[in-house]
Each structure stands twice: as structure tokens, then as C-alpha cells.
C-alpha positions as CSV (number, residue, x, y, z in Angstrom):
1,X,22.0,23.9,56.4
2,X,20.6,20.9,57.1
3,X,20.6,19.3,60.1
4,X,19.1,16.2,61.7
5,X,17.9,16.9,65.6
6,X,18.1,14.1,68.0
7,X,15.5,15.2,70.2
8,X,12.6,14.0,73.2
9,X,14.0,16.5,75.6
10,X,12.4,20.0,76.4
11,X,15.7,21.5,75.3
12,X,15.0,19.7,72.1
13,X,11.9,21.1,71.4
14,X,13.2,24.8,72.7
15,X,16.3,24.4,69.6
16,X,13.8,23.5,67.3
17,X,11.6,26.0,67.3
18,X,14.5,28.5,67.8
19,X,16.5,27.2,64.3
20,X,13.2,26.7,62.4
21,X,12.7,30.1,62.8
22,X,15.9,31.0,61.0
23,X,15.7,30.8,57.6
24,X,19.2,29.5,56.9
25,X,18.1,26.0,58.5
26,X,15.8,22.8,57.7
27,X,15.6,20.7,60.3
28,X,14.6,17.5,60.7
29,X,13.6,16.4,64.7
30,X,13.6,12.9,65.1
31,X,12.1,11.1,68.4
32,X,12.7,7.7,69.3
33,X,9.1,7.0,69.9
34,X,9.0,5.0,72.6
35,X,6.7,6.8,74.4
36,X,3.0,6.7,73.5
37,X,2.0,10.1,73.3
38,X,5.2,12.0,72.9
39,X,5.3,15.8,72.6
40,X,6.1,17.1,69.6
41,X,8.0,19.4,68.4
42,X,7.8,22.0,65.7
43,X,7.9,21.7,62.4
44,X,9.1,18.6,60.3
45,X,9.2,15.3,62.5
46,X,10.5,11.7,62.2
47,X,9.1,9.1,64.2
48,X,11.8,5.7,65.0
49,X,14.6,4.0,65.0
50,X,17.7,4.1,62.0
51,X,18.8,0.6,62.7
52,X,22.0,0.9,64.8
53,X,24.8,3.3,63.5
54,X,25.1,1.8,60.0
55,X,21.5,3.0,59.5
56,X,22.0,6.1,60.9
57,X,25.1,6.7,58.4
58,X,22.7,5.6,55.6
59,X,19.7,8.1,56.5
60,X,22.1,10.8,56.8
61,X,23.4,10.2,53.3
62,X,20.6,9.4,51.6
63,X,18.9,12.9,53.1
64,X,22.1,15.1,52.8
65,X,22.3,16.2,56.0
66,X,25.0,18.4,57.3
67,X,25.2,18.5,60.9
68,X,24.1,16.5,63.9
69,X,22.4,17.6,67.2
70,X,21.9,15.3,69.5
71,X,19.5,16.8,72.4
72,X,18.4,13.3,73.9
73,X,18.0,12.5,77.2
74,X,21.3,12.3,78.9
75,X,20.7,8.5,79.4
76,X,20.0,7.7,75.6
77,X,23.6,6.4,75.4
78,X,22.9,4.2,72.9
79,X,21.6,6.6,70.2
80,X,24.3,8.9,70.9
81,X,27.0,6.6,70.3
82,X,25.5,5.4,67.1
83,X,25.6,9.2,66.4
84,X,28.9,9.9,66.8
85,X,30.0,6.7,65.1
86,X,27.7,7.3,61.8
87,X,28.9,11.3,61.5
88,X,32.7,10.3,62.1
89,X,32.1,7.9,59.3
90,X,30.6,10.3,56.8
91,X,32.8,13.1,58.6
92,X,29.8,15.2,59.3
93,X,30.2,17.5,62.7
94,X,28.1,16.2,65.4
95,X,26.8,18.5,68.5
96,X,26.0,16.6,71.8
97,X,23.1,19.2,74.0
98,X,23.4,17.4,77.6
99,X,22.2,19.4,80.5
100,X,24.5,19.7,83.9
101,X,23.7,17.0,86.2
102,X,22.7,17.4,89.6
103,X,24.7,18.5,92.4
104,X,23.6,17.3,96.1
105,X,23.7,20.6,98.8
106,X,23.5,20.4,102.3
107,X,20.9,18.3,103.9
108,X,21.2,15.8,101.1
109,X,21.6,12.3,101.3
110,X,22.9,10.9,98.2
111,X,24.9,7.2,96.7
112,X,25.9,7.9,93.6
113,X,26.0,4.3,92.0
114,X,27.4,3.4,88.3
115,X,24.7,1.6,86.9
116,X,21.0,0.4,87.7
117,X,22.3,-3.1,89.2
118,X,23.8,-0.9,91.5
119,X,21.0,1.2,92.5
120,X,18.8,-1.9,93.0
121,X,21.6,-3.3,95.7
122,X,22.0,-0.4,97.8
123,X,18.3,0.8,97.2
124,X,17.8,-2.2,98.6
125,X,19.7,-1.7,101.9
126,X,18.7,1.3,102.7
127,X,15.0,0.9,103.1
128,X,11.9,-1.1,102.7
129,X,9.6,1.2,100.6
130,X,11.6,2.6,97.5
131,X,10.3,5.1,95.1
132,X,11.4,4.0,91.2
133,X,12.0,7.7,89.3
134,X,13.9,6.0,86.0
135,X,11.1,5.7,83.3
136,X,9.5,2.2,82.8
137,X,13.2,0.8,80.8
138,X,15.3,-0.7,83.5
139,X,12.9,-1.8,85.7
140,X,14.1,-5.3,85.4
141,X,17.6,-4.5,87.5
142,X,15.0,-4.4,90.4
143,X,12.6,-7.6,89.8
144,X,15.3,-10.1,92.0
145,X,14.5,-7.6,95.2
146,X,11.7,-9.4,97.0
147,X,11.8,-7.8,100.1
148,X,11.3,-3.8,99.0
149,X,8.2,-2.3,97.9
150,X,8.2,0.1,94.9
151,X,6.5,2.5,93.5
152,X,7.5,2.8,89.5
153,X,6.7,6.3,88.5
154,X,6.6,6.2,85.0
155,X,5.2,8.1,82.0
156,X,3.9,4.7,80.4
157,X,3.6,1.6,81.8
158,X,6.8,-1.0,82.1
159,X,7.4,-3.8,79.6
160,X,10.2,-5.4,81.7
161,X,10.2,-7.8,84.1
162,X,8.6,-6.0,87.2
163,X,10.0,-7.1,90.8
164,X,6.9,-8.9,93.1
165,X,6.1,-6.2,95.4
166,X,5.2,-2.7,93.4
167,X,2.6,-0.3,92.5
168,X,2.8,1.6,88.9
169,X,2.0,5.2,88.8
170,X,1.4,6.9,85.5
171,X,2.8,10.5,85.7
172,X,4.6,13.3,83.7
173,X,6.3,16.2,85.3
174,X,7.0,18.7,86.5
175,X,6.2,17.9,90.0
176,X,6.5,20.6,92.7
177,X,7.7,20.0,95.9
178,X,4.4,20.0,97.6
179,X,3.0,17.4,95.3
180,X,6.3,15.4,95.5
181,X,6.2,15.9,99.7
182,X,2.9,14.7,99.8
183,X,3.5,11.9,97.4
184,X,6.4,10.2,100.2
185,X,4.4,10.8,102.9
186,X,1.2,8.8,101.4
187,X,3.5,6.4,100.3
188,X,5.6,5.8,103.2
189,X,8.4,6.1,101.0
190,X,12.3,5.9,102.9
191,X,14.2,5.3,99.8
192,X,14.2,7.3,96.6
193,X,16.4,6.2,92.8
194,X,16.7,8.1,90.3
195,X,18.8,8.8,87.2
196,X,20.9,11.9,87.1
197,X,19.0,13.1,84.6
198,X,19.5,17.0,85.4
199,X,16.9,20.0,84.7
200,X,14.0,21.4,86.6
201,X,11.1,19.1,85.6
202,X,12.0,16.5,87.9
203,X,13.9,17.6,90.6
204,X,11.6,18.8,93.0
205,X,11.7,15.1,94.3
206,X,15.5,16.1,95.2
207,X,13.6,18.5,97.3
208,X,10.8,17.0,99.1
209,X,13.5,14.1,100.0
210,X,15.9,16.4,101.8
211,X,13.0,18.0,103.3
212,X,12.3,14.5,104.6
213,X,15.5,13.3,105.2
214,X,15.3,10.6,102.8
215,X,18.0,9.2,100.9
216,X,18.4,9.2,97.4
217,X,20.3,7.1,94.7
218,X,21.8,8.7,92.1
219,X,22.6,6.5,89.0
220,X,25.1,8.3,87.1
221,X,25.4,9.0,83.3
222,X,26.8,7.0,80.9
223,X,30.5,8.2,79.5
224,X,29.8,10.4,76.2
225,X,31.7,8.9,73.3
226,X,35.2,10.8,72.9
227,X,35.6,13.6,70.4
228,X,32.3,14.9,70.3
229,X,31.6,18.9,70.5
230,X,29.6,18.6,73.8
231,X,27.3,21.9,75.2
232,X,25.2,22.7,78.0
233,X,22.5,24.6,77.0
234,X,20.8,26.0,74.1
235,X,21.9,29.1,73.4
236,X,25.4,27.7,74.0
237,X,24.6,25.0,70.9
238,X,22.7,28.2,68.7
239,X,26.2,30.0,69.4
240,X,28.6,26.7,68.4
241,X,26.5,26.4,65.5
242,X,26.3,30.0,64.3
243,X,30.4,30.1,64.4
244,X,30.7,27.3,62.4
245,X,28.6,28.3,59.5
246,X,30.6,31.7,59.8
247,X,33.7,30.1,59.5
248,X,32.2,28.5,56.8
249,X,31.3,24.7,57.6
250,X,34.8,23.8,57.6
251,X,36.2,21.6,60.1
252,X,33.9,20.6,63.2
253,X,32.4,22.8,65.8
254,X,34.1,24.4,68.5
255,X,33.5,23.8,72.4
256,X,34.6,20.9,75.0
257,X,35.3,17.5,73.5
């Protein structure tokens, strides 16, 4: 089978070298690239964009490709809608790998907001020195707050309009608690945002803020686009997969839609 692999995620990279290993599968990873020094997975890789959901539909014709798995980050709502629009044109079955989203516990203090603009206003009201945890896009729903200070963690530096009082940090995680802690403390930071982007590799700053008793703005996801197979994990998208082919390719794969 072959099947094209949305990927940039570390669940992305974990599928990939879990179906290149079967012998049954060609796969084809692509990554967005719009970070500098991405890491890559293994075996055969694409680097860019398709050109919107028409191009997608083209690409996927042009290489015969079977099946789509789309393992982006949970806030790559734009590739995943051209996704599911170019494989319900070609009717091609089309796997969305998002991992759950975070949950606050006790101690937390948590807005969940809909969008960035929103994060930026009540950011905004809750403290004077924010911490900016949502990549170097979006920075711009932030540039017409004059009054906070921010630090803009980011993997590579922001291209958008930046608001007047910050300070860039180049980073990639995973962080651990005691380097997050540390990190607010040196900083002064009382406010952090972040996207609810789920996994391990950056939520230790969940941590080290209800440790501190900071709050912490939660942008939510975007909506998935309806009738796409959705799963959680990996081995749940190996097992989706796997019954398919056994039921041999017909229809489109099982799970929540």
C-alpha cells in the first residue's frame, strides 16, 4: 500500500519507522518545512507545500497513493482540511493521528480561550510578564499589547509582527520541570499561553506553573473536518490500518469520525 504521511510530530516519526518496517508499505513522509532544521524521519521524505487542496488531490493522483495519515501537529488545521477535502475528492481513506489534549488537575489555573486573539486579551489581564509557548506563527495576535512583556519561546525565530516589549528565546523541548521552574522564576513570569497542543514534550511548563501558582491560557484546537477516521495514538492508527487492508481496502477505515 501506499500511503502518504502527514507528519512533523514525534508520533509521526514513531509511524514511520514502525510501517517502513513492514514490507507491505511504501511510505512517503512529508513535512511542511517550515522549520529550519526539522527532524527527519525515516526513510523516503518530501519537503513543502502541495498548493492548497487541489494540489494535494493532484500529488496524490499523479503518485498513486492509497491512503492518507495525517500526524501533524494538532494545530496544523489548515493542512488537515486540505487533506480531507483532496481524499474525499479522489475517495481515498484518510486517517487523522491527534494526540489527547490536556486536562487541568487540581492546583491548576487555566482560561481556555478559542483562538489566539483571545489569549492575547485575557493574557493580557491577568499579568504583566507573559510567557509566549505557541511557536513563532501567531505571534502577531499579541503585537497591539503594549503594556505586557513577553518572552516568545520558539524553535526559530518569528517572522510576524512582534508586540514592542519581548525577548525571543530559541529552544526545543522537552523541558523538565526544573528547567521550566527555574525558567519563570528568572523571568518573573505571572502569565503563561500556550496551545493545547497535548504530549509530554512540552508540558512540564503545565507543571512548574501550578507549582507556582501561575495561570495558564489554554488556546484550544481547531474543529477537525467532519467524516474523518480520527485516532489517538499510534498503535491505535497501525491497528485501523491493519483492519482495513484485511478487509481488503474496501470502504474507509474504522474508528471515531
Amino acid at each position: 500500500m501506499r500511503i502518504l504521511l502527514l507528519g512533523g510530530t514525534g508520533e509521526a516519526r514513531e509511524l514511520a519507522r514502525l510501517l517502513t518496517g513492514e514490507r507491505e508499505h511504501e511510505i512517503v513522509s512529508s513535512l511542511a518545512g517550515r522549520v529550519s532544521a526539522p527532524i527527519r524521519p525515516v526513510g523516503e521524505v518530501r519537503v513543502g507545500g502541495f498548493g492548497g487542496a487541489d494540489g494535494l488531490r493532484d500529488w496524490l493522483a499523479d503518485n498513486r497513493m492509497e491512503l492518507v495519515i495525517d500526524a501533524t501537529h494538532p494545530f496544523a488545521g489548515v493542512i488537515t482540511a486540505n487533506a480531507a477535502q483532496a481524499t474525499a475528492r479522489l475517495g481515498l481513506p484518510m486517517i487523522r493521528l491527534s494526540r489527547p489534549g490536556w486536562t487541568a488537575g487540581p492546583g491548576d489555573r487555566w482560561y481556555r480561550v478559542p483562538d489566539l486573539a483571545a489569549a492575547a486579551d485575557t493574557a493580557a489581564g491577568l499579568g504583566d510578564r507573559v510567557l509566549l509557548t505557541i511557536g513563532r506563527q501567531g505571534v502577531a495576535a499579541f503585537a497591539g499589547h503594549t503594556r505586557p512583556w513577553y518572552l516568545i519561546r520558539a524553535i526559530d525565530p518569528p517572522t510576524d509582527q512582534l508586540p514592542p516589549r519581548h525577548e525571543i528565546l530559541l529552544a526545543r523541548g522537552p523541558f523538565t520541570v526544573s528547567d521550566e521552574s527555574e525558567l519563570l522564576t528568572r523571568h518573573r513570569i505571572d502569565v503563561v499561553v500556550t496551545k493545547d497542543s497535548g504530549g509530554t514534550a512540552t508540558a512540564a511548563k503545565l507543571t512548574a506553573a501550578r507549582i507556582a501558582g501561575i495561570p495558564v491560557v489554554v488556546v484550544d484546537r481547531p474543529t477537525l473536518p467532519s467524516g474523518v477516521t480520527v485516532v489517538t495514538t499510534v498503535d491505535e492508527a497501525r491497528e485501523v490500518l491493519s483492519a482495513w487492508v484485511a478487509a481488503g481496502r474496501s470502504g474507509r477505515p474504522g474508528g471515531r469520525r
